[in-house]
C-alpha positions as CSV (number, residue, x, y, z in Angstrom):
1,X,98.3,77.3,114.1
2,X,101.4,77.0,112.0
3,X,100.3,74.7,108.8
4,X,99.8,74.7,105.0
5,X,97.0,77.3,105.0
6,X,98.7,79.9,107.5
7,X,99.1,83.6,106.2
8,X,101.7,86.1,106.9
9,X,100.2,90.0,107.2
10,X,103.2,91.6,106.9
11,X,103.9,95.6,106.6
12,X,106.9,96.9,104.6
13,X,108.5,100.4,104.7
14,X,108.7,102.1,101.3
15,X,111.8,100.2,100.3
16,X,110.3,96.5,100.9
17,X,112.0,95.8,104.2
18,X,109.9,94.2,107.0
19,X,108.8,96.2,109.4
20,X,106.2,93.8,111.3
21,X,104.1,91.2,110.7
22,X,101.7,89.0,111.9
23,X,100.4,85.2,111.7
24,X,97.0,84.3,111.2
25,X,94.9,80.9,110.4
26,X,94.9,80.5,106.4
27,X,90.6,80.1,107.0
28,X,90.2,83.3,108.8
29,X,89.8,86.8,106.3
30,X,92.6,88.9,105.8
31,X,91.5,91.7,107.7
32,X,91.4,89.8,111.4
33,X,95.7,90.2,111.3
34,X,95.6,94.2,110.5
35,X,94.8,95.6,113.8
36,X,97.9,94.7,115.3
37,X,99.8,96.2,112.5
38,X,98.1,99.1,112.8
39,X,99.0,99.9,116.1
40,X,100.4,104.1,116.5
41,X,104.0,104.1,113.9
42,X,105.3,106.6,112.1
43,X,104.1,105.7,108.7
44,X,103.0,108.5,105.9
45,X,100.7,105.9,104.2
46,X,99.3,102.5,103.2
47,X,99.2,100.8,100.5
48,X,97.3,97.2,100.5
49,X,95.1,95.6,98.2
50,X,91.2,95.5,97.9
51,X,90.7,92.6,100.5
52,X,91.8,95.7,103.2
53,X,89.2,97.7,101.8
54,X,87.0,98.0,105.2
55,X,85.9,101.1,107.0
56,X,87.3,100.4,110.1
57,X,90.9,100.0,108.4
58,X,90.4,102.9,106.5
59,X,89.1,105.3,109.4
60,X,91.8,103.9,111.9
61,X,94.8,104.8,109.3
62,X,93.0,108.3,108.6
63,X,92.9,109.0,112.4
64,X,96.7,109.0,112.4
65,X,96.9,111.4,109.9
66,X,98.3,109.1,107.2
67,X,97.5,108.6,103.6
68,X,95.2,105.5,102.4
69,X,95.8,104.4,99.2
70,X,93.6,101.0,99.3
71,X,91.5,100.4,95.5
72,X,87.8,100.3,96.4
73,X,85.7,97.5,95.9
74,X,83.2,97.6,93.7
75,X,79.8,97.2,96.3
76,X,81.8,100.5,98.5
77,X,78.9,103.1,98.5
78,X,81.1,105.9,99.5
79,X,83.8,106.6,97.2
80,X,87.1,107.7,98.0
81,X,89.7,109.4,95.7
82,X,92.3,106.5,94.8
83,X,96.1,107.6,93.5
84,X,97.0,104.9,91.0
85,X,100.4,105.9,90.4
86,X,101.3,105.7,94.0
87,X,99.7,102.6,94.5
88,X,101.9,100.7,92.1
89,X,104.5,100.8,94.3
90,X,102.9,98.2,96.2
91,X,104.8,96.0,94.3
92,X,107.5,96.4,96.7
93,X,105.5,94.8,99.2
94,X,104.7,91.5,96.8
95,X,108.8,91.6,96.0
96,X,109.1,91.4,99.4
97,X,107.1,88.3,99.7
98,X,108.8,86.8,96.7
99,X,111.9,86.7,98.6
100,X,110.6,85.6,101.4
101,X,109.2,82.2,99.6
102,X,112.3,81.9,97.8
103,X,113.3,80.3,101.5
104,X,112.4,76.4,101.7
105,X,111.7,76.3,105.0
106,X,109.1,79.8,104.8
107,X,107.4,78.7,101.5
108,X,106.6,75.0,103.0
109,X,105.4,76.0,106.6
110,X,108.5,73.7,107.8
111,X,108.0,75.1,111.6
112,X,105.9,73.0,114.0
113,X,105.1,76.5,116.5
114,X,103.9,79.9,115.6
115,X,106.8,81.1,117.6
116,X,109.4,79.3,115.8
117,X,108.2,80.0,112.3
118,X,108.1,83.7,113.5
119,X,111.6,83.3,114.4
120,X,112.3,82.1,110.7
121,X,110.7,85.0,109.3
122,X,112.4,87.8,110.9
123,X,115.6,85.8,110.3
124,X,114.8,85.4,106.9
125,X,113.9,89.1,106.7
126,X,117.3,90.1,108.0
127,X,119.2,87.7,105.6
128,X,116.8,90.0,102.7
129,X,117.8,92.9,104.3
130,X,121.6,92.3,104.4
131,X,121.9,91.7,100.5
């Protein structure tokens, strides 16, 4: 699956570290790589942008008892109240991906295998981490 087009859902705590991730095929919609990441943690809230605006993402992050700060697309019949301030700090999580790219081998898709690629990215991540 590994190629030009694959896309990295990744989850961040509130200071931009990696907390877990998964790979997905660059055709398939953003939303098919959530579930894993959305397995029971101990996480307050979420922040993500309008492509994770679907009910079953938003129900499933209610039921733990967390806070959903997602912006609502424009078709969504039932409206939701949506904190702006707290949501810029989603900026961590595209910081984090900055970094991440700033890695040749990430940012090209170097890595024949899923696996190894995944390797590179929590290496990466720790190499982020430690500076």
């Amino acid at each position: 699956m590994t190629g030009w087009s694959t896309k990295i859902i990744a989850m961040t705590d509130a200071l931009g570290n990696l907390v877990r991730f998964t790979l997905i095929p660059g055709q398939h919609y953003d939303t098919v790589g959530v579930a894993p990441l959305l397995e029971p943690a101990d996480f307050g809230g979420i922040l993500a942008d309008k492509a994770f605006d679907v009910h079953w993402i938003v129900d499933s992050i209610r039921a733990q008892g967390a806070c959903v700060v997602i912006p609502q697309r424009k078709n969504r019949l039932d409206r939701r109240p949506f904190d702006k301030a707290l949501f810029k700090a989603r900026h961590l999580v595209e910081n984090f991906f900055c970094k991440l790219k700033e890695f040749k081998r990430i940012a090209m898709r170097s890595d024949k295998t899923d696996r190894s690629f995944s390797a590179m990215i929590y290496l990466v991540a720790a190499v982020i981490n430690s500076r």
